[in-house]
Biopython code that builds the backbone (N, CA, C, O; Angstrom):
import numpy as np
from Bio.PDB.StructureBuilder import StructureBuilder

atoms = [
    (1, "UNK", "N", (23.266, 59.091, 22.880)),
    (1, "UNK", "CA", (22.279, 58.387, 22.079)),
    (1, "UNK", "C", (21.276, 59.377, 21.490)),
    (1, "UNK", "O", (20.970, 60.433, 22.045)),
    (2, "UNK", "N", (20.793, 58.957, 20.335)),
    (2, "UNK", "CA", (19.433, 59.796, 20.054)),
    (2, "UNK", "C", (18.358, 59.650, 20.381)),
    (2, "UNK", "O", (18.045, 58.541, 20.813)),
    (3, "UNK", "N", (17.613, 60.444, 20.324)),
    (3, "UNK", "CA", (16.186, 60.537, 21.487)),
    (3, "UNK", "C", (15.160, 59.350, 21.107)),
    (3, "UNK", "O", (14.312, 58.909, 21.883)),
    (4, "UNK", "N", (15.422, 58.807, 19.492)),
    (4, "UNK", "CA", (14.561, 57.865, 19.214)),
    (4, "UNK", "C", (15.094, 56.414, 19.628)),
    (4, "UNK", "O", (14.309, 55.466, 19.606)),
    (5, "UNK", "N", (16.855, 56.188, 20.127)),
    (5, "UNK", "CA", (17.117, 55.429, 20.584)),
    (5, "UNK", "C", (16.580, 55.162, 22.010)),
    (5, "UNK", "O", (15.829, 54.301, 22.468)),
    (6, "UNK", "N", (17.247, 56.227, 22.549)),
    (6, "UNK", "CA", (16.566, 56.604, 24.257)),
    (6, "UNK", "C", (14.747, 56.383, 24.706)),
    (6, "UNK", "O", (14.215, 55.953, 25.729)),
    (7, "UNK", "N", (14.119, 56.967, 23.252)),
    (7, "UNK", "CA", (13.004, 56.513, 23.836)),
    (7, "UNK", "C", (12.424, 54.703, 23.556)),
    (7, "UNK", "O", (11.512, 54.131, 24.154)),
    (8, "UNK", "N", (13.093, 54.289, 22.736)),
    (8, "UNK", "CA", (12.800, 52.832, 22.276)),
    (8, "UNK", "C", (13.399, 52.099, 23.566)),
    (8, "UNK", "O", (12.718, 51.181, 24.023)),
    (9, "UNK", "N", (14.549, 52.400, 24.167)),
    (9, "UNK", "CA", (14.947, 51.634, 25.501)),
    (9, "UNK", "C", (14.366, 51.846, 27.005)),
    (9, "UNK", "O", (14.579, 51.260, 28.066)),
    (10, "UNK", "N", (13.318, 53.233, 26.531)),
    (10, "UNK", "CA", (12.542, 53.086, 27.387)),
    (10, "UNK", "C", (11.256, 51.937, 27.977)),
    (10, "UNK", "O", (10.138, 51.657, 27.545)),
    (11, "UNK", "N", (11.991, 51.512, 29.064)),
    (11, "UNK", "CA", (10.342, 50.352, 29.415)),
    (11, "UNK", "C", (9.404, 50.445, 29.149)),
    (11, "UNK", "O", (9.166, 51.645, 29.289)),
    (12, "UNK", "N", (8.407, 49.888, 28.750)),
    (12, "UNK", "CA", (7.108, 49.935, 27.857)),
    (12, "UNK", "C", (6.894, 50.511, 26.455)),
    (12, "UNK", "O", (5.832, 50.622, 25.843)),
    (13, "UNK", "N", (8.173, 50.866, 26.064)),
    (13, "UNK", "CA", (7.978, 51.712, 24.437)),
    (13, "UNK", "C", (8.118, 50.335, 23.747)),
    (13, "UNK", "O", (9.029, 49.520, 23.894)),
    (14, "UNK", "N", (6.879, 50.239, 22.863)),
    (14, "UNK", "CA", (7.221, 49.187, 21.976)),
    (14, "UNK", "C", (7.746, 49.770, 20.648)),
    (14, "UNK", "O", (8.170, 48.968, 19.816)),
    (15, "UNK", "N", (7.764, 51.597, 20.263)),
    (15, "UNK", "CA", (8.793, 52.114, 19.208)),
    (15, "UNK", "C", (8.737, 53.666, 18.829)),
    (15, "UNK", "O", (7.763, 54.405, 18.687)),
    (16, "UNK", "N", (9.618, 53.823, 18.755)),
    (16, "UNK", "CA", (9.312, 55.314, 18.277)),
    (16, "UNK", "C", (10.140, 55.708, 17.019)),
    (16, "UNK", "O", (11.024, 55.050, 16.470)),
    (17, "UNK", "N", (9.719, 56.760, 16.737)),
    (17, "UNK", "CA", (9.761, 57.128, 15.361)),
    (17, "UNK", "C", (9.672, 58.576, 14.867)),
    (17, "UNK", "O", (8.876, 59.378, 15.356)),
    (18, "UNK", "N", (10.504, 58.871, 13.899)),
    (18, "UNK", "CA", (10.098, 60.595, 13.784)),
    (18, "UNK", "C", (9.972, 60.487, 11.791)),
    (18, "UNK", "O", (10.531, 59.801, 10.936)),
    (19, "UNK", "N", (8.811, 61.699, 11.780)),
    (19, "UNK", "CA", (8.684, 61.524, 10.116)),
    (19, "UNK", "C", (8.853, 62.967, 9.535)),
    (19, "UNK", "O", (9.220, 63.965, 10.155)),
    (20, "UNK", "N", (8.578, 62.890, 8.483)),
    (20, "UNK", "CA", (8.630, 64.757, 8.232)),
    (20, "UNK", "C", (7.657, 64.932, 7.424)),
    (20, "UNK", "O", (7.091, 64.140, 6.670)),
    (21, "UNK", "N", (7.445, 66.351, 7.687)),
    (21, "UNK", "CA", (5.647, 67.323, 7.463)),
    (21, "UNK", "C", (5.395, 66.881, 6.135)),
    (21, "UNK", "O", (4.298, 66.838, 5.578)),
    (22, "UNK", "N", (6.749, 66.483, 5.574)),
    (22, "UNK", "CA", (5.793, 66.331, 4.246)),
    (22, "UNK", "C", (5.421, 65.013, 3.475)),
    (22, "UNK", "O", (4.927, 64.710, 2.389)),
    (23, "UNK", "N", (5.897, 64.402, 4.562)),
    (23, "UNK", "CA", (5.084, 62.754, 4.567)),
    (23, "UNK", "C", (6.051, 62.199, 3.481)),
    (23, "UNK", "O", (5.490, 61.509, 2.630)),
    (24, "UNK", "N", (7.600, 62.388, 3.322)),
    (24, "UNK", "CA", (8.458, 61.343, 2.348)),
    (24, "UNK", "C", (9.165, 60.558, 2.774)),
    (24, "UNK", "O", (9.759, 59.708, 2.110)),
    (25, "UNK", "N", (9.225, 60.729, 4.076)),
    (25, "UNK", "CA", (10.719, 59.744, 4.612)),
    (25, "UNK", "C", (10.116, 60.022, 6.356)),
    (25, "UNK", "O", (9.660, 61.056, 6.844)),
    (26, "UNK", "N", (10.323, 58.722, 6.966)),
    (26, "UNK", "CA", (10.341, 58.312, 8.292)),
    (26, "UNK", "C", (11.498, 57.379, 8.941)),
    (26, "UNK", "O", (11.679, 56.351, 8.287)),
    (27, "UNK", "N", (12.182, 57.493, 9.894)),
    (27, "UNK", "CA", (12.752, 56.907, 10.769)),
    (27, "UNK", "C", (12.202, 56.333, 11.826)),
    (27, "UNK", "O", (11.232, 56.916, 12.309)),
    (28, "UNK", "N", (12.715, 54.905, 12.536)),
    (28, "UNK", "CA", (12.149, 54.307, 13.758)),
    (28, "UNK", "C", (12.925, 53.475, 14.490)),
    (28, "UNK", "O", (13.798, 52.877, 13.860)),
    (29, "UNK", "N", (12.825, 53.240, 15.872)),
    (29, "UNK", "CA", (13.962, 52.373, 16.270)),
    (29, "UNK", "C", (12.529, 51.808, 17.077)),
    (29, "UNK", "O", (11.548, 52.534, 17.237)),
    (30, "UNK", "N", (12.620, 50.048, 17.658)),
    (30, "UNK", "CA", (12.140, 49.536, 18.432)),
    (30, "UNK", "C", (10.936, 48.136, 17.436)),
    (30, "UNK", "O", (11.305, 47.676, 16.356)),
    (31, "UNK", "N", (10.050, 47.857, 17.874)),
    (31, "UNK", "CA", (9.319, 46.957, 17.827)),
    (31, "UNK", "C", (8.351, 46.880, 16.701)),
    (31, "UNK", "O", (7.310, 46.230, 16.792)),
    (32, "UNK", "N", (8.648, 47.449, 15.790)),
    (32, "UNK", "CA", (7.757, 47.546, 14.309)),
    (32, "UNK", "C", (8.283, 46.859, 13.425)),
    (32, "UNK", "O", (9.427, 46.463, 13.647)),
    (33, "UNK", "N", (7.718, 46.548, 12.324)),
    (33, "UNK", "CA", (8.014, 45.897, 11.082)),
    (33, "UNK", "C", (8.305, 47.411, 10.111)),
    (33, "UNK", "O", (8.027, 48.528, 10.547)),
    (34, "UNK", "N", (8.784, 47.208, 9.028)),
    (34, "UNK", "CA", (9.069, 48.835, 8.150)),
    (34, "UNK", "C", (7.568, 49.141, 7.519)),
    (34, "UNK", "O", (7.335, 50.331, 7.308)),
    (35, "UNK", "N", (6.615, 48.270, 7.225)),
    (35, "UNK", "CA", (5.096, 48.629, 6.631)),
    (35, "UNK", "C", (4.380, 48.941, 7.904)),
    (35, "UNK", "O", (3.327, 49.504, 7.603)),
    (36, "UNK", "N", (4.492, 48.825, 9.107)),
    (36, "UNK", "CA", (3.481, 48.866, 10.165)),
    (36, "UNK", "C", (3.998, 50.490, 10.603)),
    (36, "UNK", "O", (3.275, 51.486, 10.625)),
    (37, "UNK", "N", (5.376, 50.423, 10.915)),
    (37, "UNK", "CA", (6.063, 51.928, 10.693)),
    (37, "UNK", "C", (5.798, 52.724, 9.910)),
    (37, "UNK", "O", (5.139, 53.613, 10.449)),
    (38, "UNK", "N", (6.006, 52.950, 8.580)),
    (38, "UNK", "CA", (5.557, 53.546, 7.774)),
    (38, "UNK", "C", (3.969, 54.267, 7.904)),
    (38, "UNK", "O", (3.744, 55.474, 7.824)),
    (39, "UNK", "N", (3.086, 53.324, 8.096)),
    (39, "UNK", "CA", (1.579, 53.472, 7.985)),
    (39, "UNK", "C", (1.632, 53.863, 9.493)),
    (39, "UNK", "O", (0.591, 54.433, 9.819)),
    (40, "UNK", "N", (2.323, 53.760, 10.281)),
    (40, "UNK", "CA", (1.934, 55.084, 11.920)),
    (40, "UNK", "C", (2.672, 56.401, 11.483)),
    (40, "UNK", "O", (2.205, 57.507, 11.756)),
    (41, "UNK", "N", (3.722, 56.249, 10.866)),
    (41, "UNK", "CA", (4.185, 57.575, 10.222)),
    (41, "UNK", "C", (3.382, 58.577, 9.780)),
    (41, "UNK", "O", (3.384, 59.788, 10.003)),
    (42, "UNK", "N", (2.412, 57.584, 8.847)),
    (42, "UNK", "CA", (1.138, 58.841, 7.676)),
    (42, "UNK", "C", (0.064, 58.956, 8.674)),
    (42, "UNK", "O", (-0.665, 59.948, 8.642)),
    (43, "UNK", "N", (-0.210, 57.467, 10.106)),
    (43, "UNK", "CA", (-1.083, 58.204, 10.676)),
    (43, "UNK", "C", (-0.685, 59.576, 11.805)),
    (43, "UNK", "O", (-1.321, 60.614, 11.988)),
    (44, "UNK", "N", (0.227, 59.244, 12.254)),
    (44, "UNK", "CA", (0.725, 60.194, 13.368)),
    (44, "UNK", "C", (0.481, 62.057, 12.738)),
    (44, "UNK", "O", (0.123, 63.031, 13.400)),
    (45, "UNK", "N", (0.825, 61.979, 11.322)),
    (45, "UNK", "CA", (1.643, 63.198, 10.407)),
    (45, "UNK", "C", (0.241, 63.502, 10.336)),
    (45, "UNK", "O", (-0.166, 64.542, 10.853)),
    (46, "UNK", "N", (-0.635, 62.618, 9.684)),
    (46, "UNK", "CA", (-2.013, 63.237, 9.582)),
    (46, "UNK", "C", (-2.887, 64.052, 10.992)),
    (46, "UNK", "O", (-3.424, 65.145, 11.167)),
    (47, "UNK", "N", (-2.690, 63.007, 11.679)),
    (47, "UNK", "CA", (-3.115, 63.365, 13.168)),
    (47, "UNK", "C", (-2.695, 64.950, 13.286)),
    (47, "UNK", "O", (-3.252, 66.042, 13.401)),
    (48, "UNK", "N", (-1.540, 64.473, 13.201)),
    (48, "UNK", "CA", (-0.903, 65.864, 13.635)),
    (48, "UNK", "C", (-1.290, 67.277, 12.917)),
    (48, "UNK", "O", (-1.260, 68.401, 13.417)),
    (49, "UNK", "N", (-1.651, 66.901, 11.644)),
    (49, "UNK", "CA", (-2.094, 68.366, 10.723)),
    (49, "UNK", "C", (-3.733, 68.522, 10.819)),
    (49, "UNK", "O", (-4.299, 69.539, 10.418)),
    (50, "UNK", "N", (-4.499, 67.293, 11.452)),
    (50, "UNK", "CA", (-5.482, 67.752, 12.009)),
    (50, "UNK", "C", (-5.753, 68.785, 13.306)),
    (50, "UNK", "O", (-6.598, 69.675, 13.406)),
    (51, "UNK", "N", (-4.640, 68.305, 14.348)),
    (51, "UNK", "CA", (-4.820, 69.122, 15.487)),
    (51, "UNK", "C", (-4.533, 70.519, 15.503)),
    (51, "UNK", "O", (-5.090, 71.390, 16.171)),
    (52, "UNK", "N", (-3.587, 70.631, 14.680)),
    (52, "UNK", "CA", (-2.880, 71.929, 14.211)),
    (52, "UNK", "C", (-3.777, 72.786, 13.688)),
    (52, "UNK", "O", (-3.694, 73.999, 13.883)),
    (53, "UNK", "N", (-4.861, 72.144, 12.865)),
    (53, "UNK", "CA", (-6.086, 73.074, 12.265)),
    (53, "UNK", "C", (-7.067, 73.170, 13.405)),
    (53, "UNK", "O", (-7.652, 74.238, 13.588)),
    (54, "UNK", "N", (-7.298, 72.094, 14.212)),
    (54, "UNK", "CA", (-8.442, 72.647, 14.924)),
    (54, "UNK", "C", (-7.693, 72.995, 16.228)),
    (54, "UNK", "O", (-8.201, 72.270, 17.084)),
    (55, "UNK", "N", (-6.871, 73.643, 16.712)),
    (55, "UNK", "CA", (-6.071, 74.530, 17.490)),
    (55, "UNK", "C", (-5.980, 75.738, 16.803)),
    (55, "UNK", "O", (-6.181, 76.770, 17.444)),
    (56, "UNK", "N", (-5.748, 75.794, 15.765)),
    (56, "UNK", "CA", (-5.669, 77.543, 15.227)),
    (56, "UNK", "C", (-7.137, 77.895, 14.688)),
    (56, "UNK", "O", (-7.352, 79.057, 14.344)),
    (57, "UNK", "N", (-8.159, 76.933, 14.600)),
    (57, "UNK", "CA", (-9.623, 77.416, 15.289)),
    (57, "UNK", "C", (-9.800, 77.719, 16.329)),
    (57, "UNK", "O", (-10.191, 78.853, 16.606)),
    (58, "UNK", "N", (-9.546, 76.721, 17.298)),
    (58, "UNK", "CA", (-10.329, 77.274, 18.296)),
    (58, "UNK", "C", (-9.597, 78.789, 18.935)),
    (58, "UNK", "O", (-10.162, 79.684, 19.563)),
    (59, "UNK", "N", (-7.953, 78.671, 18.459)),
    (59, "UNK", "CA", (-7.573, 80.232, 18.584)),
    (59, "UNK", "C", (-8.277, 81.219, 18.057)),
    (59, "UNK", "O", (-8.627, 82.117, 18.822)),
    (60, "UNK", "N", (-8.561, 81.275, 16.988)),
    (60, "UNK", "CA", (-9.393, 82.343, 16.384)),
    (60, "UNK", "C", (-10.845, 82.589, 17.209)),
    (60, "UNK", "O", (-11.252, 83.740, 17.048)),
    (61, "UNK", "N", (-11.674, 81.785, 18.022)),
    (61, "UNK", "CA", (-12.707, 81.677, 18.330)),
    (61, "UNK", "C", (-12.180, 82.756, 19.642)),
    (61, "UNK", "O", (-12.591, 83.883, 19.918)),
    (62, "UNK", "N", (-10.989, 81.820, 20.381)),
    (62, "UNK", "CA", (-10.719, 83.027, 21.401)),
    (62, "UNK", "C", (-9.408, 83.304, 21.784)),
    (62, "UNK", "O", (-8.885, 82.428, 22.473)),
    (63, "UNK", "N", (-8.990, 83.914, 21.623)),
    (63, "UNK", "CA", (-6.877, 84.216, 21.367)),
    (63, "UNK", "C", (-6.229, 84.001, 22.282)),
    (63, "UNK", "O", (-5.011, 84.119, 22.148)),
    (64, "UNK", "N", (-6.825, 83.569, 23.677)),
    (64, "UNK", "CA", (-5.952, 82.913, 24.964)),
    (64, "UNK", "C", (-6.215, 81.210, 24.832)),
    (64, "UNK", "O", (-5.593, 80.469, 25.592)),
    (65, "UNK", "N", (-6.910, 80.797, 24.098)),
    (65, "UNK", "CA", (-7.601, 79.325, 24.287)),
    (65, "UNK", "C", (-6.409, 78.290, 24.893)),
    (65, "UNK", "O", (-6.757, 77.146, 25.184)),
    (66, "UNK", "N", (-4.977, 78.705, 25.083)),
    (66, "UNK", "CA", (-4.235, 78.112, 25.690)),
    (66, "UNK", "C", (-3.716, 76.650, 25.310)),
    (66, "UNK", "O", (-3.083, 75.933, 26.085)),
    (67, "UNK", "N", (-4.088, 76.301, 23.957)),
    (67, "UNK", "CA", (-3.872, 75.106, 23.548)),
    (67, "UNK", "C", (-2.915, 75.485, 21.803)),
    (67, "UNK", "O", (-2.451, 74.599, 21.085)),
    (68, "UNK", "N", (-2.856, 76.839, 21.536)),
    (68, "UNK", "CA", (-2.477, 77.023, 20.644)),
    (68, "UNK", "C", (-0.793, 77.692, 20.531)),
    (68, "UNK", "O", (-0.384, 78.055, 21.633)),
    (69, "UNK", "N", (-0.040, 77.846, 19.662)),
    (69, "UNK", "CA", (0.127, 76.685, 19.115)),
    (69, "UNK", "C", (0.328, 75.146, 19.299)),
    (69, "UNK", "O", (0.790, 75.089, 20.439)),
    (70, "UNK", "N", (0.257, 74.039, 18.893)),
    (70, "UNK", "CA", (-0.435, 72.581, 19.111)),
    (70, "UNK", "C", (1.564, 72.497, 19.323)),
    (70, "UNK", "O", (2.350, 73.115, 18.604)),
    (71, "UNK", "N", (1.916, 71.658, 20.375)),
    (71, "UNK", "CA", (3.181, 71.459, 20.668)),
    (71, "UNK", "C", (3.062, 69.527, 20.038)),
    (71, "UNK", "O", (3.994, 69.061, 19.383)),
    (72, "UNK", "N", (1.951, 68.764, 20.347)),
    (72, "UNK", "CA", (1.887, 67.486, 20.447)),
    (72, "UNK", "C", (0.452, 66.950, 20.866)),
    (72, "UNK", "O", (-0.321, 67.807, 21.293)),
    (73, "UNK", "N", (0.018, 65.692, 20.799)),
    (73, "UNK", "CA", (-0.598, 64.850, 20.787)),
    (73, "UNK", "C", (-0.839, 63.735, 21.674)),
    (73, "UNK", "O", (0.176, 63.123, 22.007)),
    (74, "UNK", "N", (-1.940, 63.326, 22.135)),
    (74, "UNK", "CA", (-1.584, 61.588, 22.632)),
    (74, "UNK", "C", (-2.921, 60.741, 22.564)),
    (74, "UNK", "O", (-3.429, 61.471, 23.415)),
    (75, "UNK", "N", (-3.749, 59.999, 22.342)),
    (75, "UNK", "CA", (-4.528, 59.070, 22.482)),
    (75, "UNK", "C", (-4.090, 57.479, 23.307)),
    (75, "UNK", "O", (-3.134, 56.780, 22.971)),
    (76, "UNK", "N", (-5.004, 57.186, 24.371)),
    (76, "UNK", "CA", (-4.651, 56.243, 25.081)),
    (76, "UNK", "C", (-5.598, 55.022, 24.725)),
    (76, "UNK", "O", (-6.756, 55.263, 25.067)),
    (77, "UNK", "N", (-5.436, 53.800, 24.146)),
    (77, "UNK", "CA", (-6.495, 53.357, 23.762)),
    (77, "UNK", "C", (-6.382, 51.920, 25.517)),
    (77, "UNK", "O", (-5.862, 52.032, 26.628)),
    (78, "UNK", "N", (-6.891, 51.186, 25.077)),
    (78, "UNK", "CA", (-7.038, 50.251, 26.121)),
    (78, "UNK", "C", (-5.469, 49.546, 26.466)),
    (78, "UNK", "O", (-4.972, 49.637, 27.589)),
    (79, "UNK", "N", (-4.721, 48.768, 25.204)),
    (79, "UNK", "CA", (-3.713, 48.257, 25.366)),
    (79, "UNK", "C", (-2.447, 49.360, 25.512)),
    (79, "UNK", "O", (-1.757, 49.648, 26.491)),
    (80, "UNK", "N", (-2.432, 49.841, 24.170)),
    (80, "UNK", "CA", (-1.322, 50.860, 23.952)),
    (80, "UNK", "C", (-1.869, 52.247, 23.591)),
    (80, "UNK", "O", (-2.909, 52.559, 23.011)),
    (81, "UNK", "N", (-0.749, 53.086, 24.162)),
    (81, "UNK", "CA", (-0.648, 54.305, 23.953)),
    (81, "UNK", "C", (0.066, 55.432, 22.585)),
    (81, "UNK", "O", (1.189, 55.068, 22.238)),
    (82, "UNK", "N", (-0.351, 56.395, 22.014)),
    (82, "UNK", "CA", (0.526, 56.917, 20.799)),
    (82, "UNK", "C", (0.390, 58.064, 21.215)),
    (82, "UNK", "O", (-0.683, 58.559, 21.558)),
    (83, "UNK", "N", (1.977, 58.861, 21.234)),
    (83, "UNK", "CA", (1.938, 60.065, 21.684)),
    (83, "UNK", "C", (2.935, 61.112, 20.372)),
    (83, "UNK", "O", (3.590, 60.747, 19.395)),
    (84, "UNK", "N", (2.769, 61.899, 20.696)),
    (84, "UNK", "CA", (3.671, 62.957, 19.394)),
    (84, "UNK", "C", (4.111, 64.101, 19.837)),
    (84, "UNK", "O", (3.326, 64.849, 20.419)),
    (85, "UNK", "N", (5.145, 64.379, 19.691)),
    (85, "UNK", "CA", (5.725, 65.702, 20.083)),
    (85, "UNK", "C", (6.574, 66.408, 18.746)),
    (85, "UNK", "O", (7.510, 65.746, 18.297)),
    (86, "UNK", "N", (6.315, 67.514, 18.216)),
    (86, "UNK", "CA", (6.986, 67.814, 16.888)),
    (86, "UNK", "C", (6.245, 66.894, 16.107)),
    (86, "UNK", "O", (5.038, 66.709, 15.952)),
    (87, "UNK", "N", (7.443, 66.275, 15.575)),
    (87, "UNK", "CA", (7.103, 65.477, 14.311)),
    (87, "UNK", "C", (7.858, 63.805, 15.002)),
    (87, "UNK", "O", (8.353, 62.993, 14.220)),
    (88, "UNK", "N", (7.823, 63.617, 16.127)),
    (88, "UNK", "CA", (8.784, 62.290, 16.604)),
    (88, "UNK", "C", (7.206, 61.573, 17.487)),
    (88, "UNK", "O", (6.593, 62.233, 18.327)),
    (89, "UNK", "N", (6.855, 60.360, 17.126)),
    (89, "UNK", "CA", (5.746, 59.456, 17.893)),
    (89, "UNK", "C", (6.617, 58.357, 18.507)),
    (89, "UNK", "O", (7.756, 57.960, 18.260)),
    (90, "UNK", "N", (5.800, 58.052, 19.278)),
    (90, "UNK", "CA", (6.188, 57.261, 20.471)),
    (90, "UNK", "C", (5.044, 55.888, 20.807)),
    (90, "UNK", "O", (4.016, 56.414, 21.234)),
    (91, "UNK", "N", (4.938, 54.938, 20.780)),
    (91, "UNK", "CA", (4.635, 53.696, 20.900)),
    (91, "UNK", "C", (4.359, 53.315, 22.176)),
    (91, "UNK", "O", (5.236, 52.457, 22.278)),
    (92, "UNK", "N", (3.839, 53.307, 23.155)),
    (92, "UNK", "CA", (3.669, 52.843, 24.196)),
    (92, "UNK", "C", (2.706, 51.246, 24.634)),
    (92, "UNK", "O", (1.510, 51.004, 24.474)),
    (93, "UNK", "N", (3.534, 50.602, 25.074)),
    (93, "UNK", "CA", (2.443, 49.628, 26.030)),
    (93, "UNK", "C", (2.135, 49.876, 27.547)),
    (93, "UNK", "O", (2.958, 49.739, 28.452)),
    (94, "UNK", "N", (0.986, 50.215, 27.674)),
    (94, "UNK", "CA", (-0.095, 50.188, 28.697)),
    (94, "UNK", "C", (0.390, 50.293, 29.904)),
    (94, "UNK", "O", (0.551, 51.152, 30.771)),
    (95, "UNK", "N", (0.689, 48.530, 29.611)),
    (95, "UNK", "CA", (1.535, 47.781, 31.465)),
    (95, "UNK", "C", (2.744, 47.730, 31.728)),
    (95, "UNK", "O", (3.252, 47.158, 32.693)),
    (96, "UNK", "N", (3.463, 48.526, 30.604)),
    (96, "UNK", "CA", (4.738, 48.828, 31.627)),
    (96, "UNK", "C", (5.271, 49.912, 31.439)),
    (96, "UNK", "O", (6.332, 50.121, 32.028)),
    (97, "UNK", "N", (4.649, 51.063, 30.467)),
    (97, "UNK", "CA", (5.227, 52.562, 30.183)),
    (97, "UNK", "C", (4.575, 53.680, 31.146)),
    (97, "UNK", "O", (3.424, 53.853, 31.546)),
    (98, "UNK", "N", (5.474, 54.187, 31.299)),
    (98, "UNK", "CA", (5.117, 55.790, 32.048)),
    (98, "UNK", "C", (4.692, 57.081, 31.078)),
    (98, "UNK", "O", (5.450, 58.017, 30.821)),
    (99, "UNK", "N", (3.772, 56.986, 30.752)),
    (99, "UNK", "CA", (3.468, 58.151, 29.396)),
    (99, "UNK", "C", (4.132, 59.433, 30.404)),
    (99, "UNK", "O", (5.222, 59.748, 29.926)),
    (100, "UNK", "N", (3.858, 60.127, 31.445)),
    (100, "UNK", "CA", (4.966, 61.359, 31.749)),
    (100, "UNK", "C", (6.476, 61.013, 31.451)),
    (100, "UNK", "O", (7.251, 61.426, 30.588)),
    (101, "UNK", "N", (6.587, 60.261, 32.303)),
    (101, "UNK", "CA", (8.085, 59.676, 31.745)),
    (101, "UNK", "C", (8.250, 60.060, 30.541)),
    (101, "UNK", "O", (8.842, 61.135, 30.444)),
    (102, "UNK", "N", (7.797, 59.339, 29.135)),
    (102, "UNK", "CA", (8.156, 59.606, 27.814)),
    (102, "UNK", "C", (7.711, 60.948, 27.494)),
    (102, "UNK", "O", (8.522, 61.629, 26.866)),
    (103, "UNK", "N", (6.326, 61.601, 27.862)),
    (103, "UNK", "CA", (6.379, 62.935, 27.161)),
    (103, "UNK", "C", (6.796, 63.885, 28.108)),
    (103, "UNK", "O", (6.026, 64.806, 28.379)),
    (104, "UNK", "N", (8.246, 63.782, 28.829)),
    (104, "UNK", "CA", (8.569, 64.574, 29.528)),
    (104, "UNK", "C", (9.870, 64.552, 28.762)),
    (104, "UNK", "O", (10.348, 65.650, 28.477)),
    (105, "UNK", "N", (10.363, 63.716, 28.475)),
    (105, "UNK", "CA", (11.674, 63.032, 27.798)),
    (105, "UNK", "C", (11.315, 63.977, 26.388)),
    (105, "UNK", "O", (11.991, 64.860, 25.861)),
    (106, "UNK", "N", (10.145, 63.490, 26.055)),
    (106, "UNK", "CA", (10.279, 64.331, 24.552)),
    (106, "UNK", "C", (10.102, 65.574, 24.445)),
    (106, "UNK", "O", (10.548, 66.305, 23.560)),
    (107, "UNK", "N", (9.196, 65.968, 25.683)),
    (107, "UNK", "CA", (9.262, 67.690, 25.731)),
    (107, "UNK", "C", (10.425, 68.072, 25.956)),
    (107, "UNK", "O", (10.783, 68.947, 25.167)),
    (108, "UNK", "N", (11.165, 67.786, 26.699)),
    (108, "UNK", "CA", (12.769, 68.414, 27.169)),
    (108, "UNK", "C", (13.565, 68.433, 26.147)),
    (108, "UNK", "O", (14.338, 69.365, 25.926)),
    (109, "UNK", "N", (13.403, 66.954, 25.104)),
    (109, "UNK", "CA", (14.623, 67.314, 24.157)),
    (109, "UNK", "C", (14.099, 68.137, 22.852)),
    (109, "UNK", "O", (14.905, 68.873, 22.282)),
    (110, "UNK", "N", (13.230, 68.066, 22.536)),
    (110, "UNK", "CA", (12.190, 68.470, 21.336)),
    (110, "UNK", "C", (11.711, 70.084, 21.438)),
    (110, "UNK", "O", (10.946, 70.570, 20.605)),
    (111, "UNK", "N", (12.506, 71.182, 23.068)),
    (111, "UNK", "CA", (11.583, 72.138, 23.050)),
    (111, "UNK", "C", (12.188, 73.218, 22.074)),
    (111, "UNK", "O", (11.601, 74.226, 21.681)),
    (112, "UNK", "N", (13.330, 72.866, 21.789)),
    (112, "UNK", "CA", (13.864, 73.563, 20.546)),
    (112, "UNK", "C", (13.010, 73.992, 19.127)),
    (112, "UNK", "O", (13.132, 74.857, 18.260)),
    (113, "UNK", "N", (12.455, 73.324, 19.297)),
    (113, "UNK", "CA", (12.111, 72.197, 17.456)),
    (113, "UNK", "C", (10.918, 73.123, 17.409)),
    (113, "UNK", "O", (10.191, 73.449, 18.348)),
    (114, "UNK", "N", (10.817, 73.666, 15.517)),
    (114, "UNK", "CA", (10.136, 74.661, 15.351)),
    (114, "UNK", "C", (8.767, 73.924, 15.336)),
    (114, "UNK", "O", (8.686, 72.747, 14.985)),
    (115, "UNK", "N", (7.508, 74.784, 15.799)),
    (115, "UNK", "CA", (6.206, 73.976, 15.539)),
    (115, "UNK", "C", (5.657, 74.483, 14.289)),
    (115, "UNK", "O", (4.435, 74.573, 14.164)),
    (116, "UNK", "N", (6.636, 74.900, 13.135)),
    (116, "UNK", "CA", (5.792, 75.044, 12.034)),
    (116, "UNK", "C", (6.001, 73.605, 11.237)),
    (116, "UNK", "O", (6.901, 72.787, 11.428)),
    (117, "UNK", "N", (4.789, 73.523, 10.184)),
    (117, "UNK", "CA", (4.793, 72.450, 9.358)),
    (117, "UNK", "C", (5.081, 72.715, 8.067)),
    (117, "UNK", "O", (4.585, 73.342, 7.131)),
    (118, "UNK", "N", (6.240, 71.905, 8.342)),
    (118, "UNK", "CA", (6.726, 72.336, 6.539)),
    (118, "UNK", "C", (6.787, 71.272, 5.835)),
    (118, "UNK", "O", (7.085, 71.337, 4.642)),
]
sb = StructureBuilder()
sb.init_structure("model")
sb.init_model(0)
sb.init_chain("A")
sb.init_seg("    ")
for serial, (resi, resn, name, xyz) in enumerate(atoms, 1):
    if name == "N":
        sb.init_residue(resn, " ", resi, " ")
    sb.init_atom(name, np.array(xyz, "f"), 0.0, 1.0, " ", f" {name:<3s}", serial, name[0])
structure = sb.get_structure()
């Protein structure tokens, strides 16, 4: 299976999804509509080219800062969770997902995957 299948059959994923750096085309398997998908696509991608800038700040500030280069992402809000690894997000509900579980799943298959943004 593919990892966006595998992670959508994961318990508590309500969907995951992978887009590309340059924000034209997204894929998703699981619990979204194609407009609700889409619009976590541009937010995830954005997210993601924010952290990327303020990680290669705070590298410059000090060259071990240990967070650089930015591998991924996650914000936990009250209900659900959104996590990112590369360019692939992940959907979580609260009360029944294992966020290690999933970003262990996505680190393992994803450690290939270049962290530049193209």
């Amino acid at each position: 299976m593919s990892l966006l299948a595998d992670l959508a059959a994961t318990p508590g994923v309500i969907a995951a999804g992978e887009y590309s750096y340059r924000g034209d085309r997204f894929t998703y398997k699981g619990h979204l509509d194609d407009e609700t998908a889409r619009m976590a696509s541009i937010m995830c991608r954005a997210t993601t080219m924010g952290v990327h800038m303020e990680t290669a700040m705070m590298n410059k500030l000090h060259d071990c800062c240990g967070v650089a280069p930015a591998r991924g992402w996650a914000v936990k809000g009250p209900q659900f969770t959104v996590c990112v690894v590369a360019n692939v997000f992940c959907f979580l509900d609260n009360r029944g997902a294992s966020l290690n579980q999933v970003l262990g799943m996505m680190q393992e298959r994803l450690a290939g995957v270049s962290d530049e943004l193209i």
